[in-house]
C-alpha positions as CSV (number, residue, x, y, z in Angstrom):
1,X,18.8,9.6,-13.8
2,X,15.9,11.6,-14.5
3,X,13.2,12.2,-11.0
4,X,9.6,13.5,-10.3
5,X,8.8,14.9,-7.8
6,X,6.0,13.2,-5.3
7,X,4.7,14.3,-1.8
8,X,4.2,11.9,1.1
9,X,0.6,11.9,0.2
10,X,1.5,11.6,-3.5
11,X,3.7,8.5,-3.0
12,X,1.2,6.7,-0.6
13,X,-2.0,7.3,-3.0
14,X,0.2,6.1,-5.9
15,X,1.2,2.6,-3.7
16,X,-2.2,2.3,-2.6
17,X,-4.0,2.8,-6.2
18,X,-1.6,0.6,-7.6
19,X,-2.4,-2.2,-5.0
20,X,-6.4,-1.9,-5.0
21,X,-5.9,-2.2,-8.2
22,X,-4.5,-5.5,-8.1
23,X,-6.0,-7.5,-5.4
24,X,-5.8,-5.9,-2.0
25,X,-8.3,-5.1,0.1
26,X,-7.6,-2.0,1.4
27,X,-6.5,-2.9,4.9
28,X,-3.9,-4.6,3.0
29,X,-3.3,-1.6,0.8
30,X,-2.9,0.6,3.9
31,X,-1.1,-1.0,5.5
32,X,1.7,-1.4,2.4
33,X,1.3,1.7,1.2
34,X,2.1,4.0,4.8
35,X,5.2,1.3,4.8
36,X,6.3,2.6,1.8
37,X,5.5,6.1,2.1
38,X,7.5,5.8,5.0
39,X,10.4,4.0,3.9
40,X,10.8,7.2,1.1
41,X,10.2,9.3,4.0
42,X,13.2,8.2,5.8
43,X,15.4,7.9,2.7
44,X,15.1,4.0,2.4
45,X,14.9,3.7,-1.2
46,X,15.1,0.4,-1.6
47,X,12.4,-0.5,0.6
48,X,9.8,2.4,-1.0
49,X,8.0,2.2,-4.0
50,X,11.0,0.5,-5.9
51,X,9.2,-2.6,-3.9
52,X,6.0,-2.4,-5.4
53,X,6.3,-3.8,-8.9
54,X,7.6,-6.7,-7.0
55,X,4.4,-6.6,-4.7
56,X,2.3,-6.3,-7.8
57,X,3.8,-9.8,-9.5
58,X,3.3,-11.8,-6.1
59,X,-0.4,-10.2,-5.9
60,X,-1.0,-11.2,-9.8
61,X,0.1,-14.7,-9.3
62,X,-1.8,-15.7,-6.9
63,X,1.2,-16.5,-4.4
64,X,0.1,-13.3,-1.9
65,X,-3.3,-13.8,-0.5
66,X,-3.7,-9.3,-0.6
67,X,-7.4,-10.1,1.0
68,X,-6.3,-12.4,3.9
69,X,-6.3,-12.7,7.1
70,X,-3.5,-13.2,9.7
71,X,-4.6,-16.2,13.0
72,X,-3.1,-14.8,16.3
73,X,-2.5,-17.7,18.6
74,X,-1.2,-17.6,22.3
75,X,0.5,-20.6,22.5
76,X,1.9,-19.7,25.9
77,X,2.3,-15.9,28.1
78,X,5.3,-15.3,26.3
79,X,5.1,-17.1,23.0
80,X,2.8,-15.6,20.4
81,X,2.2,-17.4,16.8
82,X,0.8,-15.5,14.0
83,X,0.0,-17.6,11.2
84,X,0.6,-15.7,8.2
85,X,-1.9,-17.0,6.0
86,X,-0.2,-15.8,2.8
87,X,-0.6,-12.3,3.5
88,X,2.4,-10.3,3.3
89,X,4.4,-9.2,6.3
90,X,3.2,-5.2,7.3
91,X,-0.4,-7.3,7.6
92,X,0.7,-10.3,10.0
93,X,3.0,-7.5,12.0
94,X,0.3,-4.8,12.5
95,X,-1.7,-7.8,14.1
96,X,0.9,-9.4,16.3
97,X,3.0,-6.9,17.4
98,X,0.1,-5.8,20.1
99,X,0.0,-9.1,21.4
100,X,3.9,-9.2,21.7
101,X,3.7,-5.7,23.2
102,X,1.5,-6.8,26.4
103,X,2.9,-10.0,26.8
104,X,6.6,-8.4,27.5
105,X,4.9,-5.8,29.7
106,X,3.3,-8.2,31.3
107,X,5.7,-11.0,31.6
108,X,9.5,-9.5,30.6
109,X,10.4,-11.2,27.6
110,X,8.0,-12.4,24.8
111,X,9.0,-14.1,21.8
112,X,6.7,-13.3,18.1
113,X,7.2,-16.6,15.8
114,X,5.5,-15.9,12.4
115,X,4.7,-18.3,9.9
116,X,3.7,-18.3,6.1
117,X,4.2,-14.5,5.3
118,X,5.7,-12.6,2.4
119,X,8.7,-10.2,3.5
120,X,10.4,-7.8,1.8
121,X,10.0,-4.4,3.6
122,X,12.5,-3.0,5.8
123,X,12.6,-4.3,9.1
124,X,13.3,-1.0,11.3
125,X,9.5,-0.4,11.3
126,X,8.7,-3.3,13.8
127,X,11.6,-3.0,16.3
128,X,11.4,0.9,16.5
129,X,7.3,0.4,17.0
130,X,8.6,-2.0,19.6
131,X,10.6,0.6,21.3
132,X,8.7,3.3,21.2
133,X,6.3,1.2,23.5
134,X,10.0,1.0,25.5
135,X,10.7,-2.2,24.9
136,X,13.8,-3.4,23.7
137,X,13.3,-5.5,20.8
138,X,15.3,-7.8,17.9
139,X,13.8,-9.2,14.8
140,X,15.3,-11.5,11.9
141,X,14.1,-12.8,8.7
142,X,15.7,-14.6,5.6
143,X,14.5,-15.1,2.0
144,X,15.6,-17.2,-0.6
145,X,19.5,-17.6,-1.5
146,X,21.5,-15.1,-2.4
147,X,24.7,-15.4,-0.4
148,X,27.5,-17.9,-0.3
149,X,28.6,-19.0,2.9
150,X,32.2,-17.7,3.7
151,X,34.4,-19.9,1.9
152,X,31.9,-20.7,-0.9
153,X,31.1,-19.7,-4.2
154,X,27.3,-20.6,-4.2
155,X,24.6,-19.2,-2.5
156,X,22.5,-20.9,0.4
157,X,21.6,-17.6,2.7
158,X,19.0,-15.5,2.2
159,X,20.1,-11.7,2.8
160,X,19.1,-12.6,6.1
161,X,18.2,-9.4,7.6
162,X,18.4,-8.4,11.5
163,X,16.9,-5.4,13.3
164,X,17.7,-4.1,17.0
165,X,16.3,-1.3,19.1
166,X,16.5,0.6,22.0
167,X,14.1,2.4,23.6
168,X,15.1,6.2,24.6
169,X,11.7,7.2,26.9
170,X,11.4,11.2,25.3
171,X,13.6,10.9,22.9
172,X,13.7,8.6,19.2
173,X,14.7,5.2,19.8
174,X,18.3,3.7,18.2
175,X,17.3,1.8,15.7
176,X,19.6,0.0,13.3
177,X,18.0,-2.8,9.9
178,X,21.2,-4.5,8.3
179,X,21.2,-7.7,5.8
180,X,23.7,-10.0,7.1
181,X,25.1,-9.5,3.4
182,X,27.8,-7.2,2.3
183,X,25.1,-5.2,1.1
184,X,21.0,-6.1,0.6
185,X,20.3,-7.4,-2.8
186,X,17.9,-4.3,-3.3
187,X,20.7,-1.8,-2.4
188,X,22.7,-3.6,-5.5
189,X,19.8,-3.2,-7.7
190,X,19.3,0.0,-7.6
191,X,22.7,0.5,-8.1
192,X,22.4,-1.3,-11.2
193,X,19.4,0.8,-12.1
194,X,21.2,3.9,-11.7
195,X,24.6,2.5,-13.0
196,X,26.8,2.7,-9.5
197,X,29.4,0.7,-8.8
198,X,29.2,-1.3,-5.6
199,X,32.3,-2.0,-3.0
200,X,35.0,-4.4,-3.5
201,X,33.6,-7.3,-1.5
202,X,29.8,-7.2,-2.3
203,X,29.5,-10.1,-4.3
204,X,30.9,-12.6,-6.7
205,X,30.0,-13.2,-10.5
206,X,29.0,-16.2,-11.7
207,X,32.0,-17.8,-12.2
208,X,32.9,-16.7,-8.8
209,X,35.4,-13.8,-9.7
210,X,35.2,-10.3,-7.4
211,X,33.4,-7.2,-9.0
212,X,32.3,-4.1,-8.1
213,X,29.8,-3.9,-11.1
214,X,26.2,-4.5,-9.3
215,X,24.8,-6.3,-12.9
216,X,27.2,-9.2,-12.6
217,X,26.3,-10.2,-8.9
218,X,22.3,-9.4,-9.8
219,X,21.9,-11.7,-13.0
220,X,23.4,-14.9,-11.6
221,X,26.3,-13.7,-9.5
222,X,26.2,-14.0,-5.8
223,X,26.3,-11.8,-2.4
224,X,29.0,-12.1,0.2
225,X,28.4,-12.2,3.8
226,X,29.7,-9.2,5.6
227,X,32.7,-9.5,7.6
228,X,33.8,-13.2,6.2
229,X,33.6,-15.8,8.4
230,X,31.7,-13.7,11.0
231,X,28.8,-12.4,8.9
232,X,28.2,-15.9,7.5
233,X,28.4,-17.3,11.6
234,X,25.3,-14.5,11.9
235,X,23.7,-15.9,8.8
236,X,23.9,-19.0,9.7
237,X,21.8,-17.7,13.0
238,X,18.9,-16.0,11.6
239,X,18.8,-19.5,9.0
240,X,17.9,-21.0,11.9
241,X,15.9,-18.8,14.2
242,X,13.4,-17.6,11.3
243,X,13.4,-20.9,10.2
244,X,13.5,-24.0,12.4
245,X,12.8,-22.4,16.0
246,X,9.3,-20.5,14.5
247,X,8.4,-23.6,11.9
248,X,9.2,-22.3,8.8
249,X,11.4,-22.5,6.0
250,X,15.1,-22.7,5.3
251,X,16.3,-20.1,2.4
252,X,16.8,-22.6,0.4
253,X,13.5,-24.9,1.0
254,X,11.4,-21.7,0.4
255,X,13.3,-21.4,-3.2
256,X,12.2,-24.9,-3.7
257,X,8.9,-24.1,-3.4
258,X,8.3,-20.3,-4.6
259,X,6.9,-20.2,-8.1
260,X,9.7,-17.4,-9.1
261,X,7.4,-15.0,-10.1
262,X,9.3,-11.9,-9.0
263,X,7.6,-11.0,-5.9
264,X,8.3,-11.9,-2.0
265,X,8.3,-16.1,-1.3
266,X,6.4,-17.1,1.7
267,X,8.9,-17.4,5.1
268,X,9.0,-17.0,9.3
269,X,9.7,-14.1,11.1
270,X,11.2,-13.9,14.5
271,X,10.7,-11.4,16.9
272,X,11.5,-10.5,20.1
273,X,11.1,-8.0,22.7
274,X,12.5,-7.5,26.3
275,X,11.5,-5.4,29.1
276,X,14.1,-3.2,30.3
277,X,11.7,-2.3,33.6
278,X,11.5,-6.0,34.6
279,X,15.3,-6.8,33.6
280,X,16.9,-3.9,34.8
281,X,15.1,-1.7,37.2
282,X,14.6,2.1,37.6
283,X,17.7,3.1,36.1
284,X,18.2,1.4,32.9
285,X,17.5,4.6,30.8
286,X,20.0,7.3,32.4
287,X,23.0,4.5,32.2
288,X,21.6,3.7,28.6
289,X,21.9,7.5,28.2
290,X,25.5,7.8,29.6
291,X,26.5,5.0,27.1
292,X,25.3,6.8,23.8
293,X,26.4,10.4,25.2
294,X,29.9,8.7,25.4
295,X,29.4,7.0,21.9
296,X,28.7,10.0,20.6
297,X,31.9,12.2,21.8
298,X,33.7,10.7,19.4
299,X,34.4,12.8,16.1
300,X,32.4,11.3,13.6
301,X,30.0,9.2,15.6
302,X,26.3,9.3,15.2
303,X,23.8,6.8,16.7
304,X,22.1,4.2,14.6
305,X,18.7,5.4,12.9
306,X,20.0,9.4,13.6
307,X,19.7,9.8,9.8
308,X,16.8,7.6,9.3
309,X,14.8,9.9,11.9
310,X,16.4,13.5,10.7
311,X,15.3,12.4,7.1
312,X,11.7,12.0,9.0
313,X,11.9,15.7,10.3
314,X,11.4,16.9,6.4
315,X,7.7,16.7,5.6
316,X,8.2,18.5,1.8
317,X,8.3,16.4,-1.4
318,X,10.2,13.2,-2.2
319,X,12.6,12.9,-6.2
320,X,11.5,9.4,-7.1
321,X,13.1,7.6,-10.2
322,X,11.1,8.9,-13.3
323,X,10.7,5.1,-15.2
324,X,10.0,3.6,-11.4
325,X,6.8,6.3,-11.5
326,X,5.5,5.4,-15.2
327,X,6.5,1.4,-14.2
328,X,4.0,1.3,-11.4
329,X,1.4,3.6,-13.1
330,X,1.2,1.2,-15.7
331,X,0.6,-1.7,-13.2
332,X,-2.7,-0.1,-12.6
């Protein structure tokens, strides 16, 4: 696979072009384009720039709104509703998350429900913002289908994403962002892209068959759920909490209604955040610390988002897929 090299600044002025080019404003566009920076900061590569050509065919069609604007709503002191608007997630997030923020300080638990938003970014970013304000937070999405239900051949889950995080006052937060598949669909294709071969496990083909060949479960195969029967149980969850309890969309209704044009279908968000101060007490963050010193005495143990934030630590240039780079500078 042949690479370029771009710096941080590179990557976001090349995301940000690329997007004023096509539609945003450029709140929107800074908003997407520090995500992504970020996310090739961090070494999540499938939540970087390989997103934006997908970003780029929602903004052409019309389907993302890359000019709107988010409606914040208290509907009560702990439920906040952020009404999407068609704009894509990063947008709605960067306008809710205060509001969730003060309204678990103020009142110990506070539940985000977002409606009518485009997301296909990593989910770390609003859980660990969420803890680094030292809350303890949780936050679940799903998408259209891609993975069969244990037991089944078909798909009717979205990857179905979930995100936790702990707060660690002085210290980076744990932090883990998991699809609720064997694997997230991007992780396959960029396995296809650079011709890996995925686990045992990952996915069917089409005719239902195991594989380890990431093309087959891309181009009309299907994901598994992690861990069989209790992945698809954890599915099944974030169906519903993304879904019915915030007033949005099943995976499969959103299908029914996205116009398939590459880029990320309208969906709900749930988020949540919890006080530890107001739960707990004083001493919630020493016994939290005893926990993950003890976790960590093991040979071969490291805490969730360790690598994620020691990828951070390196400020120097980023290798980005060569054809990804000339992709996207042809999209402006």
């Amino acid at each position: 696979m042949s690479t370029v090299s771009l710096t941080l600044d590179e990557i976001y002025n090349l995301a940000k072009n690329t997007l004023l080019a096509n539609g945003c404003d450029n709140e929107t566009a800074s908003i997407l384009s520090d995500l992504i920076r970020n996310a090739e900061r961090d070494g999540s590569l499938s939540h970087g720039l390989f997103r934006l050509p997908a970003y780029v065919s929602g903004l052409k069609s019309g389907k993302i709104n890359g000019k709107g604007k988010p409606e914040v709503k208290k509907i009560s002191a702990s439920v906040i509703k952020v009404l999407g608007n068609n704009c894509l997630a990063p947008v709605v997030l960067a306008k809710g998350l205060p509001e969730l923020v003060k309204a678990a300080k103020e009142n110990g638990v506070a539940v985000l429900a977002i409606q009518n938003s485009h997301h296909m970014a990593a989910m770390w970013p609003e859980t660990e913002k969420l803890a680094e304000e030292g809350l303890v937070a949780f936050a679940c999405t799903s998408y259209k289908p891609s993975v069969a239900p244990a037991g089944a051949i078909k798909p009717l889950f979205g990857t179905n994403p979930i995100s936790f995080a702990w707060p660690r006052p002085g210290k980076t937060p744990v932090v883990y962002d998991m699809a609720t598949a064997s694997m997230a669909m991007g992780e396959v294709q960029v396995a296809k892209r650079e011709g890996h071969k995925v686990p045992l496990g990952t996915g069917l083909t089409k005719e239902g068959k195991e594989t380890t060949d990431p093309g087959a479960i891309a181009d009309g195969g299907v994901l598994l759920p992690f861990g069989g029967y209790k992945g698809s149980a954890i599915a099944m969850m974030v169906e519903l909490m993304a879904g019915a309890l915030v007033g949005d969309n099943f995976s499969y209704e959103t299908a029914a209604k996205d116009n398939n044009d590459g880029g990320p279908p309208s969906g709900g968000e749930f988020v949540l955040a919890i006080c530890p101060n107001k739960t707990s007490g004083t001493d919630w963050q020493n016994h939290a610390e005893e926990f993950f010193n003890k976790m960590k005495s093991f040979d071969g143990v490291r805490l969730p988002g360790e690598r994620r934030h020691k990828n951070r630590l390196d400020k120097g240039p980023r290798n980005i897929n060569e054809e990804l780079v000339k992709k996207i500078k042809s999209l402006s």
